[in-house]
N, C-alpha and C positions, 0 to 999 in steps of 0.2 A: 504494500500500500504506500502510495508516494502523494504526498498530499505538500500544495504549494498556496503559503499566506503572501498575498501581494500586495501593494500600495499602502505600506502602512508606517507608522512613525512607529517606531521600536525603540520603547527604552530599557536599558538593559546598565547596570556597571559603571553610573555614573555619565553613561552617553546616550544621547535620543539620535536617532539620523532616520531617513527613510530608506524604506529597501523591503527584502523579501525574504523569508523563511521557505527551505525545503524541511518536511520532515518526509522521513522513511522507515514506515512498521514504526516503532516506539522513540524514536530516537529524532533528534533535530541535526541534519547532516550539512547543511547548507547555509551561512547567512550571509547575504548579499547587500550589501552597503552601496544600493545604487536603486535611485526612483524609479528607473525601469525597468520590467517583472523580465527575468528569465523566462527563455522559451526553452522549449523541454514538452516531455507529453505528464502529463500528473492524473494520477486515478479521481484526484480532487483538489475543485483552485476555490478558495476564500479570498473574497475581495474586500482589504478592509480599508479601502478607503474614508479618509475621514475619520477615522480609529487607532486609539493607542494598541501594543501589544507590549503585555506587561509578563514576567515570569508568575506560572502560578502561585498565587498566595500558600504560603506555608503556614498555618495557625497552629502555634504553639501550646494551646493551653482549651479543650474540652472538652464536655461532659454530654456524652449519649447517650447514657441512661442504660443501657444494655453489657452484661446480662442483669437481670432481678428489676428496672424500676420500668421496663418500657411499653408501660400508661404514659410514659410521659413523653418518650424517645425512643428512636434504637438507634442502630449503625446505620441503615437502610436510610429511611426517615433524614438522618440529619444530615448524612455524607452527602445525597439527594439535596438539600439545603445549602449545603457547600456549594457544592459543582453549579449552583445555580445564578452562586454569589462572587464566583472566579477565584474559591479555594479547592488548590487540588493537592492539599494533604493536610493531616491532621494527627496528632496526637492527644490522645484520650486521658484523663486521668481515673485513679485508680478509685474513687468514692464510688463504688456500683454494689450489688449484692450477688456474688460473693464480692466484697470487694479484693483489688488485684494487690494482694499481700502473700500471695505463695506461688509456685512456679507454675501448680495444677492451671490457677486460675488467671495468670498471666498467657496461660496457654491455650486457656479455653477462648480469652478475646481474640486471639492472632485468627483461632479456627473460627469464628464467625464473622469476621471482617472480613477473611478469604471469601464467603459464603456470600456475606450482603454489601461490604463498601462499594459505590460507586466511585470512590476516587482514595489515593493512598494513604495508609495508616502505618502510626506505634503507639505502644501502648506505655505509661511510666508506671513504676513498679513502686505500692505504697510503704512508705517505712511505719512502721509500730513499736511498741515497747519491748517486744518480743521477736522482732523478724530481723533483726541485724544480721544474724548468722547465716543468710540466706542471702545477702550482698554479691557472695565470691561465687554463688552458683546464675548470678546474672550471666549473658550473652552481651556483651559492651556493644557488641556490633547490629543488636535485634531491640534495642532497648535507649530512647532517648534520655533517661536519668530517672531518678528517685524523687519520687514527690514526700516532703517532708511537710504536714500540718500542723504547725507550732502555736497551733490558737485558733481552732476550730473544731468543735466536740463533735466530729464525723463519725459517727458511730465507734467504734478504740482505735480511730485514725490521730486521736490525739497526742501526741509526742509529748508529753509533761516532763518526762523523769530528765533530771539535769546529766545523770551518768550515761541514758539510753541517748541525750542528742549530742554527748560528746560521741560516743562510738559510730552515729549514724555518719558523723563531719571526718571521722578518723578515719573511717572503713569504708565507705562509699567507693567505689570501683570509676563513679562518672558523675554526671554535674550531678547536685541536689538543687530543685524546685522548691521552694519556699513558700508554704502559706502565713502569711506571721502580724498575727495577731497578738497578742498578750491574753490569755486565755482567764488569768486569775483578776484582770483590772477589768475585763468582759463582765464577770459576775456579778463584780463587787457593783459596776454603774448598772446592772438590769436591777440589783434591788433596788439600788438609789432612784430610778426611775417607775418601777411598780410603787416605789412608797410618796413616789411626788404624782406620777399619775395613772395608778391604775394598773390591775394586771398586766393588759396587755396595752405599752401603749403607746399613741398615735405613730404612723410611720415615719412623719416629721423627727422623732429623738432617736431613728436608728444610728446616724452618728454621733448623737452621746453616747450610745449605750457601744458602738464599735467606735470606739472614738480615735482621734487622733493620736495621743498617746498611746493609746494600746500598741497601736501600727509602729509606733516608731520605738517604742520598749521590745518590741519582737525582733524588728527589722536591725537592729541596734545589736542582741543577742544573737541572729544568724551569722550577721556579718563577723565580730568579732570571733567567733569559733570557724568562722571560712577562712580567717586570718589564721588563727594560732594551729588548727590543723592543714594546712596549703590544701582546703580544697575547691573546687569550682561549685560557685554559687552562683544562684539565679534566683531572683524575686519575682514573685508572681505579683501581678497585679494593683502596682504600685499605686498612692491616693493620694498622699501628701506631699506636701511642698518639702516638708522639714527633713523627709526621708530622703529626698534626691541628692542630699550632703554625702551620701556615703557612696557615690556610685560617680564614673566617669573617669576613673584614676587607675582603676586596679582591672586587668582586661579580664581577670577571671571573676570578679564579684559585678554582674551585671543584673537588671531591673525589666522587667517587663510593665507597659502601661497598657489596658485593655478598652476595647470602646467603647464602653459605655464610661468609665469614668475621664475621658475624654470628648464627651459628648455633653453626661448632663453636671450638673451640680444639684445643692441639697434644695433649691428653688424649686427645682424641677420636681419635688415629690408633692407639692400642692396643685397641680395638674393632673402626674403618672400616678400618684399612691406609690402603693405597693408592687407594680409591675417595674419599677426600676431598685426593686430591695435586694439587693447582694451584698456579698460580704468578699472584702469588706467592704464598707458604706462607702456609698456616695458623699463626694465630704463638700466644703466650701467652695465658690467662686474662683476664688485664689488659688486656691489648690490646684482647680482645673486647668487654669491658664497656666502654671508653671511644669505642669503635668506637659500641658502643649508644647511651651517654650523648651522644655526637656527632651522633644521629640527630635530638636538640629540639633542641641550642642551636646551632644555624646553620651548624655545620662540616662535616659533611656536606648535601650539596644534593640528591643524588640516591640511590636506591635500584636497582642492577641487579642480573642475574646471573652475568653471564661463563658463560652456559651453555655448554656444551663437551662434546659426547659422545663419545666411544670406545668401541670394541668392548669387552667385559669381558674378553678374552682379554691387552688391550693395554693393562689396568691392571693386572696380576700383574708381584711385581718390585718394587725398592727403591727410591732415592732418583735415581736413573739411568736406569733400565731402564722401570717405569712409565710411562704416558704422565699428563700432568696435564693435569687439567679435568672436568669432571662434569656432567652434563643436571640443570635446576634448574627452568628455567620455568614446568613444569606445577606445582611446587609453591611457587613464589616468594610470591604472596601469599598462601595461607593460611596460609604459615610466617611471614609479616610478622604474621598477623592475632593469630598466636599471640603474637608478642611485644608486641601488643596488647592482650592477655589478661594477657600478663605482669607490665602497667605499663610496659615498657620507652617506651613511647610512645603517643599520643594513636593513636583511629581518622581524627578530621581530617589530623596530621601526617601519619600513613602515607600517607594520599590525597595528601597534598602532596608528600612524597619520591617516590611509587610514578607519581604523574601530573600533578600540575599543574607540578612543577617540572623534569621533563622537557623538557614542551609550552615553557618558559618558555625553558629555558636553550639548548636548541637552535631555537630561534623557532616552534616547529611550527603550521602554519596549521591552526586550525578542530578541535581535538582537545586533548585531554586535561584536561578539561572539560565539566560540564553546563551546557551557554549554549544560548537562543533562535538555532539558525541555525547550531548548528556540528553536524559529521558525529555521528552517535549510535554513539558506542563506548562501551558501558556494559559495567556485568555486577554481577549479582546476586547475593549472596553471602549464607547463613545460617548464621546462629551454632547453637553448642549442639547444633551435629550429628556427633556424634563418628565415626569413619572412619579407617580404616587405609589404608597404602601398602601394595600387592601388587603384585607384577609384571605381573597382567594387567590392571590400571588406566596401567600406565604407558605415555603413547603415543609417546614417543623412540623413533627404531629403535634406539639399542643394547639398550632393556628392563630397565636397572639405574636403579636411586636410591640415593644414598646414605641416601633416607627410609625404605628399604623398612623396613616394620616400625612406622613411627613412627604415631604414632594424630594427627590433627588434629579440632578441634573446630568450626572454621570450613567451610564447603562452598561452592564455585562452582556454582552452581544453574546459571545462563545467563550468556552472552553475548552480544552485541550488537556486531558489527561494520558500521558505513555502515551500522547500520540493521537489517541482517540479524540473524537469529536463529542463532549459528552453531553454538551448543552450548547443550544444555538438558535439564538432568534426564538425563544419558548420552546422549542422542542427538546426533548429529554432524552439520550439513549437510553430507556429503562435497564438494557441485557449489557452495561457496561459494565469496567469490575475494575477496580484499583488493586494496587500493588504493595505486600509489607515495604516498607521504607528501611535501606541499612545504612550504617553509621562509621565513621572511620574508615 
């Protein structure tokens, strides 16, 4: 199968130019740094005139709910949501039931993502109080890193014991993934808050109750032990201003910012409610913007979602009661593209945060990039096409966004997964199938 993308502005590595993509079976063989298409005979020509092509989105960081929760998600269902939104890979975290804290169950995800992903997967392997000894039987090369929860009661995904996260920072084999909250300053403010208002309450105090402090009491204790044991750290889902002090200096302690806390601030919960409740919280104005600002100058490395869907029944409810996290993927990049629009950032940088420094930071082989000889995970994307969120555009099984309503100007035209055409102009190859992802 020899498929040829022509007329198109290609940005790639710091450089946009026009020109043409050959791909051949799964691979991108060809790139042509000249406005006029190669002749040649092609089993299939894409004419993307008037359209960027960008290396597939790499999304570092979620949650599909499969195996055990998926009423709410699966691989099927969200990978589907991906491909739709010009992410063609993903890695999973390990909060699922069973959750992915022994090799069985690490093994069981691989075998159903073979089964249903429509675009490429890994799986990160959960640390616990009891699973360290289980580090040296990882596969470094099948395995994006060790998700460590330093302050989130995920069922015994909680890392409390001071000796259990020296060993986790000791032993670790590859990066640690960081949830970090302060789990003990968590408690102490949800009573302070049930005793000022109420059992459970309004969604407005979830950033008291996840507050600032917590975040950076956490974030403050990962770093330090990523220091005194030389290991590579990663921050999930950075929020505050005061945490980006510790990042942009040391190439192996880097931050991830995710889009929704790039998007709303705590304003924005007297409109959404509770359908923008995650953790950790949505924090200040301030915050957001330095979040933003932290997007060019080095402190943030990466761009995720923390996609996370729930039933909408199971987002009704206060600061207690609601469940936290929100389906994002299908719209992650063209809500980056907008703050592209915005100025907030360069369209090169976004490709750098959204892909090449994914591929980078977790070693990813042959992906996240347009290179001679690596897997063709592209996607197509036109400006200046304006477009609303509706519910029957939304392909999460839960069927909410917290976009719904919002109008985007950018559009994912296609995709390109190993080559394949997976999504294009609303059509879906349903009988598509992505590829485990390997590393080093």
């Amino acid at each position: 199968m020899k498929t040829l993308i022509y007329n198109a502005t290609i940005v790639n590595e710091g450089c946009t130019f026009r020109g043409s993509l050959v791909i051949e079976n799964k691979y991108i063989s060809e790139i042509i740094n000249d406005p006029i298409p190669p002749r040649g005979t092609y089993d299939k020509r894409v004419d993307a005139t008037g359209c960027f092509v960008l290396p597939g989105v790499i999304d570092d960081h979620v949650h599909f709910r499969e195996p055990g929760l998926t009423q709410k998600a699966d691989i099927e269902s969200e990978s589907r949501a991906a491909a739709y939104g010009g992410v063609t890979t993903f890695f999973e975290m390990p909060n699922t039931i069973p959750q992915t804290t022994t090799l069985e169950a690490l093994n069981e995800k691989h075998a159903i993502a073979r089964r249903k992903s429509h675009i490429n997967y890994s799986f990160f392997f959960g640390a616990t109080n009891t699973n360290t000894h289980l580090f040296g039987e990882l596969d470094v090369h099948r395995t994006p890193g060790i998700k460590l929860f330093m302050g989130s009661s995920t069922g015994n995904m909680l890392v409390d014991s001071g000796q259990v996260l020296e060993q986790v920072f000791a032993t670790a084999p590859m990066l640690i993934m960081t949830h970090c909250e302060d789990a003990a300053l968590i408690s102490a403010n949800t009573r302070a808050a049930q005793a000022k208002y109420g059992e459970d309450p309004a969604i407005i105090h979830h950033p008291e109750i996840r507050s600032k402090e917590a975040c950076y009491r956490s974030t403050s204790l990962a770093v330090m032990l990523a220091k005194r044991f030389d290991a590579r750290l990663h921050v999930a889902h950075l929020t505050t201003e005061r945490e980006l002090e510790f990042f942009g200096t040391d190439p192996h302690i880097t931050a991830e910012a995710v889009v929704a806390h790039l998007l709303f601030t705590q304003d924005d919960y007297k409109t959404k409610g509770a359908l923008i409740k995650c953790n950790p919280a949505i924090k200040e104005t301030h915050d957001r913007d330095a979040l933003r600002r932290a997007l060019s100058d080095g402190c943030i490395t990466v761009i995720g979602t923390d996609h996370a869907p729930h039933r909408i029944e199971e987002k009704q409810g206060g600061c207690l009661k609601a469940a936290s996290g929100m389906p994002m993927i299908q719209f992650s990049l063209v809500a980056m593209l907008g703050l592209v629009d915005e100025g907030v950032l360069t369209l090169k940088r976004m490709v750098e945060l959204m892909s090449h420094a994914p591929s980078r930071l977790f070693e990813v082989r042959e992906r996240g990039f347009i290179r001679k000889g690596y897997k063709a995970d592209l996607v197509i994307v036109r400006p200046h096409t304006p477009w609303t969120v509706q519910e029957d555009i939304i392909q999460s099984r839960c069927r909410w966004s917290p976009l719904t309503g919002h109008t985007f100007q950018w559009q994912v035209e296609s995709t390109f997964c190993n080559g394949n055409l997976v999504y294009h102009k609303g059509v879906f190859d349903e009988n598509s199938k992505g590829e485990e992802v390997l590393f080093r």
